[in-house]
C-alpha positions as CSV (number, residue, x, y, z in Angstrom):
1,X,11.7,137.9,98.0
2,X,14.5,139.6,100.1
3,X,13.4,140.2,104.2
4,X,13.4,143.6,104.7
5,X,13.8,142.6,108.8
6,X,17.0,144.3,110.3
7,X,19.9,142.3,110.3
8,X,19.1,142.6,114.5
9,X,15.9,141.2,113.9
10,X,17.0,138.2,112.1
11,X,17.7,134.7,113.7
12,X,21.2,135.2,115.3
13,X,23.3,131.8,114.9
14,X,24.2,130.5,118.6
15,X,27.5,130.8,119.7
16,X,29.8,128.0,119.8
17,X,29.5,125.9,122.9
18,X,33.1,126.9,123.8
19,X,32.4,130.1,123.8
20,X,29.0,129.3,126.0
21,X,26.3,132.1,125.2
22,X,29.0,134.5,125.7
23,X,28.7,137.0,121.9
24,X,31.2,139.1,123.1
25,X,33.5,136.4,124.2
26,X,32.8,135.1,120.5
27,X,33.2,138.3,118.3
28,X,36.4,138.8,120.2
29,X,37.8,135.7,119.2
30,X,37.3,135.9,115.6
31,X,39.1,139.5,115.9
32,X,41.5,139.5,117.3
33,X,42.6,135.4,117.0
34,X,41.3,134.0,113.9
35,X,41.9,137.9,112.0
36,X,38.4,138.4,110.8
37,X,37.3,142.1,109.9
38,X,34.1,143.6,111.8
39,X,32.0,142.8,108.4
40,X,32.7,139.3,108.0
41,X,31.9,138.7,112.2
42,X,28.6,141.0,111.3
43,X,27.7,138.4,109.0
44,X,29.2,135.2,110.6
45,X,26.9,136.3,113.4
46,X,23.7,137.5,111.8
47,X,24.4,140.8,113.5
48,X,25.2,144.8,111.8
49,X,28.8,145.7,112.0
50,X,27.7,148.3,114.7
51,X,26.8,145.9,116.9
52,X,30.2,143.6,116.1
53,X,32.4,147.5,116.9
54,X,30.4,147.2,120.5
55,X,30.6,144.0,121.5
56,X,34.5,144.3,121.0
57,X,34.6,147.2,123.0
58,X,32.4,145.3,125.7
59,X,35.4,142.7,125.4
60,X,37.6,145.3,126.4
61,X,35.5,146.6,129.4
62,X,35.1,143.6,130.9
63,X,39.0,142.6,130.4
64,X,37.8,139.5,128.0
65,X,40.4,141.1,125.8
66,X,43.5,143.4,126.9
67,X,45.4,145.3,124.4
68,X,49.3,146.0,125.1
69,X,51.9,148.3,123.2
70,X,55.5,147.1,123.2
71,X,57.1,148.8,126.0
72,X,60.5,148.3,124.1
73,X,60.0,150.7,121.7
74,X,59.3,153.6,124.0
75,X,62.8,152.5,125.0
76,X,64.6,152.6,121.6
77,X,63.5,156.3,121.2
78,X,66.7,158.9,121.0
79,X,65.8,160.7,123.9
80,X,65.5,157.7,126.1
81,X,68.7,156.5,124.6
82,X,70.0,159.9,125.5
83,X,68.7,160.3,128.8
84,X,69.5,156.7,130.0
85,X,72.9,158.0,129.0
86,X,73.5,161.1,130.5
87,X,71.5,159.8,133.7
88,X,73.5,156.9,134.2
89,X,70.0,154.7,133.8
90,X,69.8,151.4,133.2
91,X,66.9,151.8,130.9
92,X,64.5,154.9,130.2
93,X,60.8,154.8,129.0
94,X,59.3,157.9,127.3
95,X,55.7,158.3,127.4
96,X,54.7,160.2,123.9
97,X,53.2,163.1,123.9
98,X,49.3,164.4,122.5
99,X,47.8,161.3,124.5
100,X,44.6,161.1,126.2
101,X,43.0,164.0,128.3
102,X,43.5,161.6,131.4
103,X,45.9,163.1,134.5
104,X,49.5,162.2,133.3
105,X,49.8,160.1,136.6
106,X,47.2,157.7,135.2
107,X,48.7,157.7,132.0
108,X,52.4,156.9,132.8
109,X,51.3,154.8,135.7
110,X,49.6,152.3,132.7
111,X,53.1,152.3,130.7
112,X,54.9,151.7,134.1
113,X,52.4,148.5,134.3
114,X,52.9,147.2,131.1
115,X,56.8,147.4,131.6
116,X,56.2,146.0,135.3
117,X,54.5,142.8,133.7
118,X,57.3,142.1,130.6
119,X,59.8,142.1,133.5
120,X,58.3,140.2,136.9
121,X,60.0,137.1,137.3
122,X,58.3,134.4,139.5
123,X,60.4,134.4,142.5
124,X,60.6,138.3,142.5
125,X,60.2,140.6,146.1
126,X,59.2,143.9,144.9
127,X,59.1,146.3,147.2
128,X,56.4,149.1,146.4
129,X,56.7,153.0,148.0
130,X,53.9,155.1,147.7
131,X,52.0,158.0,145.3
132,X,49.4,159.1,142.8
133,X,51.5,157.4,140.0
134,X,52.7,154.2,141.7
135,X,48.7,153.8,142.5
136,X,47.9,154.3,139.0
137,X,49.8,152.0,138.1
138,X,48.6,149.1,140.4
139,X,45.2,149.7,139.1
140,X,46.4,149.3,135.2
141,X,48.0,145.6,136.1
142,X,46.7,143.0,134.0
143,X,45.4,139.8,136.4
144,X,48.5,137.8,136.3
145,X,49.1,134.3,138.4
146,X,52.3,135.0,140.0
147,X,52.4,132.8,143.8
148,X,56.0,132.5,143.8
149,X,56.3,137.0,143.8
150,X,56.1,138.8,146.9
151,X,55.5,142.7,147.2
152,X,56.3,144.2,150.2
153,X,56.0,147.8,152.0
154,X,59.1,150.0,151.7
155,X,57.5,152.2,154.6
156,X,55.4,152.7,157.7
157,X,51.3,153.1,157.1
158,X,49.9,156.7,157.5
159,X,45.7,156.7,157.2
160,X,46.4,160.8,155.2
161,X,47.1,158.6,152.5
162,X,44.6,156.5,151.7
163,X,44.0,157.1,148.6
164,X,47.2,156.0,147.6
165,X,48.7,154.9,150.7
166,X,51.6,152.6,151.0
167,X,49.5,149.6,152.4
168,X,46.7,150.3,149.5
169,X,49.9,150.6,146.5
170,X,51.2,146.8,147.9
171,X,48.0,145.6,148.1
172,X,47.1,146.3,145.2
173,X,49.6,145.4,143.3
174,X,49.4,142.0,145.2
175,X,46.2,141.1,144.4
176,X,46.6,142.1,140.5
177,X,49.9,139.8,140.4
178,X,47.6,136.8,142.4
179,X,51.3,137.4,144.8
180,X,52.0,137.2,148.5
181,X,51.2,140.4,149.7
182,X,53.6,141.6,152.9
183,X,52.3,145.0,154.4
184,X,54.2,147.0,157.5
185,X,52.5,147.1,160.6
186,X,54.1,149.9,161.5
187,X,53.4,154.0,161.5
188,X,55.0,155.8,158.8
189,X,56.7,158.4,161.3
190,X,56.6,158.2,165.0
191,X,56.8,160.9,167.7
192,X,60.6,160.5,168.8
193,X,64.1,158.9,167.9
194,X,63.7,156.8,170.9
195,X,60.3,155.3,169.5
196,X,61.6,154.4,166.4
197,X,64.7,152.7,167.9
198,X,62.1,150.3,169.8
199,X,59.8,149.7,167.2
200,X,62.7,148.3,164.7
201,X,63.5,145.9,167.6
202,X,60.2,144.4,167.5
203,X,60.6,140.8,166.0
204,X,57.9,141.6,163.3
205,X,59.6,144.7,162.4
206,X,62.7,143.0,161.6
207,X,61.4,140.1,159.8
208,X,59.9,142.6,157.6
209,X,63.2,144.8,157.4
210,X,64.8,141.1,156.5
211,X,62.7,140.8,153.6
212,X,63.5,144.0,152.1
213,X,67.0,143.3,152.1
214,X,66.2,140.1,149.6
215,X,64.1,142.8,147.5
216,X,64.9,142.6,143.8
217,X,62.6,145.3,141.7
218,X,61.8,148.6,144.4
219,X,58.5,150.8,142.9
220,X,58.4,154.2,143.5
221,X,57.1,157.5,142.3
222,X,59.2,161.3,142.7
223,X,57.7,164.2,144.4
224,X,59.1,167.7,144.4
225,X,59.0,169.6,147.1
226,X,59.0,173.1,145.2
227,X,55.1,174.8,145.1
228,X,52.0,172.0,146.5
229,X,53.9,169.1,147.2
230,X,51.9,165.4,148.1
231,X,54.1,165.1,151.0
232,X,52.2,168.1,152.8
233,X,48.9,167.5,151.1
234,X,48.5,164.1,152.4
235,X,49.5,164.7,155.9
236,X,52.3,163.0,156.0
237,X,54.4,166.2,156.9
238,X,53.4,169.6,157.9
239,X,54.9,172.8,156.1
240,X,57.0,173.8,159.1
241,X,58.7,170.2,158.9
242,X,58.9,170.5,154.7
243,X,60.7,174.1,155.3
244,X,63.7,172.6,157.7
245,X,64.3,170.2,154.5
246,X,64.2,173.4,151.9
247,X,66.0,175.1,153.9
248,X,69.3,172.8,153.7
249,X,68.7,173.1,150.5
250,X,66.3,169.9,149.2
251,X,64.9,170.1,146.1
252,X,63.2,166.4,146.0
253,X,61.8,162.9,147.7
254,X,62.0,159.3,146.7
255,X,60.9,156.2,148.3
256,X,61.5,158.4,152.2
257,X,64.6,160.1,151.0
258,X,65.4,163.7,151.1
259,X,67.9,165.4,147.9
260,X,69.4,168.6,147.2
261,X,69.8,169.3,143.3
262,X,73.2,168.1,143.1
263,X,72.4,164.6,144.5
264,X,73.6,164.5,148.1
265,X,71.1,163.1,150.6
266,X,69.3,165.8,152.8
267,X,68.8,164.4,156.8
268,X,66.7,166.0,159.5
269,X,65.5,165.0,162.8
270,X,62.8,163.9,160.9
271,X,64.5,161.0,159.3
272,X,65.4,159.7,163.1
273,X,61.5,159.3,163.4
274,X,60.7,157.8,159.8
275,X,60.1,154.1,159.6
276,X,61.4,153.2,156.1
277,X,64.1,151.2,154.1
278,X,67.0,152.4,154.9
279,X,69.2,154.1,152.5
280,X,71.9,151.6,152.0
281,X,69.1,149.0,151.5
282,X,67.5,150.7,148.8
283,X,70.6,151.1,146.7
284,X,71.8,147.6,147.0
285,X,68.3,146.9,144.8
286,X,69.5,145.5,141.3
287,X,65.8,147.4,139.6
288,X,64.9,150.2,141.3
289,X,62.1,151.9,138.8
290,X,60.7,155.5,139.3
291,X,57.6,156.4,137.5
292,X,56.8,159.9,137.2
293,X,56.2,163.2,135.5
294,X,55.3,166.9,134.6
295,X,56.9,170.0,134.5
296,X,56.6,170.6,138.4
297,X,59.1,167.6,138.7
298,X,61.6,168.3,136.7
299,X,64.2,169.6,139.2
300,X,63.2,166.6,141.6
301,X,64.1,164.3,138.4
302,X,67.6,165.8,137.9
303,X,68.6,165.8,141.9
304,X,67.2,162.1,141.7
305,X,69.3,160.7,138.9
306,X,72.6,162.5,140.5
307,X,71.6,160.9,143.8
308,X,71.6,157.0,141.8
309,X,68.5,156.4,143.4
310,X,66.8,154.9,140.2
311,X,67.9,152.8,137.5
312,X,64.8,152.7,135.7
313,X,63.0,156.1,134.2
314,X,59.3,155.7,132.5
315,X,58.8,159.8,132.3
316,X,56.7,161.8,130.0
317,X,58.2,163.1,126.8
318,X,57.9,167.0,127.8
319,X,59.4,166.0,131.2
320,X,61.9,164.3,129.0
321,X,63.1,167.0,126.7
322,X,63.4,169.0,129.9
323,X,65.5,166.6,132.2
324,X,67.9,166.0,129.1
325,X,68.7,169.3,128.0
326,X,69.6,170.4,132.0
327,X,71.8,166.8,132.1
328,X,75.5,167.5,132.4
């Protein structure tokens, strides 16, 4: 006579002892390693198929199991071929289109990772700016065991940002990577020339400006500087200061660097009191990757990729369509 007890109700076979008492561990193993459909684990493990579809997404929760796309193919795409092209990249990544309702930050900041980890060699120095997008990404790093990688501050600390300061994007990154972590004791701006002159005299200072020079992958997001603009909303500069930059005609900031929309460099007083890489630094970085998006940005995008401050793109596809058809 057949039980009519639910298949829940019935006495579950234990788990291997590999796999400790650990079902989710178990289910996910005969998934997504040894190819069995959610039926057959139902009924390997005495349980309904429902229960099988949520134990594999508690694998996925709890990181038991991480699921990657191919970032190579988002490369192959015509309009990254096009754009990487026209924009004198070295590569371009194209985020598709009709994705999740998440904020596009969070969403190209998880491609940016998975292209981050295919690329990390183990004695990289990565030097890591600052942003919504670079953030996002740092959280989306799969738990790697990289020693031998060091990621380091491009520039000074401010507490506005905390949400996404630089000290919180290195660290972060650092401690998903298992790397040396190398933060700048310093203050993002100071009050005067003469300040700033000083503090890059100090002996930690320099060591830390030393290590930049030996930096061979730079992170960094884009801001405009058109409409609401991070830079103003996170303290870092007030409006008055953001107008002298608009007015000589700035259309966009990477990594602590001003840009007008044909590419030349935009310099205040300002940049007398900023503690960052300096310029020729930055450019003498063999990767430098800038992960950003949204129609806001676009201008900032173009003036960016005539300045040669990136040789990596990961974008979103509208942004994409936008920045090619405006590329010379």
């Amino acid at each position: 006579m057949q039980s009519d007890e639910a298949p829940e109700k019935r006495r579950r076979p234990p788990p291997p002892m590999q796999f400790g008492a650990d079902q989710a561990l178990w289910a996910a193993w005969l998934y997504y390693e040894e190819g069995l459909k959610q039926d057959e684990i139902a009924a390997r493990l005495g349980i309904s198929r429902a229960s099988v579809f949520n134990l594999l997404q508690k694998a996925r929760d709890e990181g038991i199991v991480t699921i990657t796309i191919d970032p190579t193919r988002l490369e192959r795409a015509d309009l990254s071929v096009e754009i990487k092209e026209k924009g004198g990249l070295m590569e371009c990544y194209v985020l598709p289109a009709q994705g999740s309702g998440q904020p596009l930050y969070d969403r190209i900041g998880r491609v940016g990772a998975r292209i981050l980890e295919q690329k990390i060699e183990d004695d990289e120095v990565i030097g890591v700016a600052w942003g919504r997008t670079v953030m996002a990404l740092s959280k989306a790093l799969a738990p790697a065991n990289k020693p031998g990688v060091t990621v380091a501050q491009v520039t000074g600390s401010s507490m506005a940002t905390y949400d996404f300061s630089p000290e919180l994007c290195t660290s972060n990154i650092a401690a998903r990577l298992n790397a040396r972590c190398v933060n700048l004791h310093a203050p993002g701006v100071v009050s005067h020339a003469e300040m700033k002159r000083l503090l890059m005299r100090e002996p930690i200072i320099d060591q830390h400006f030393n290590l930049l020079r030996q930096c061979t992958t730079n992170l960094f997001g884009v801001t405009q500087l058109a409409g609401p603009t991070l830079l103003e909303a996170s303290g870092v500069m007030t409006e008055e200061l953001l107008h002298t930059y608009l007015d000589k005609g700035a259309i966009g900031f990477v990594s602590g660097y001003f840009f007008s929309p044909e590419g030349e460099i935009v310099r205040t007083d300002f940049d007398d009191r900023h503690i960052v890489m300096p310029l020729e630094d930055f450019v003498n970085v063999p990767r430098r990757i800038c992960i950003g998006g949204g129609p806001e940005k676009v201008e900032a995008i173009l003036g960016m990729l005539k300045a040669k401050l990136a040789t990596v793109l990961i974008v979103d596809q509208e942004t994409a369509r936008q920045v090619s058809r405006q590329l010379a």
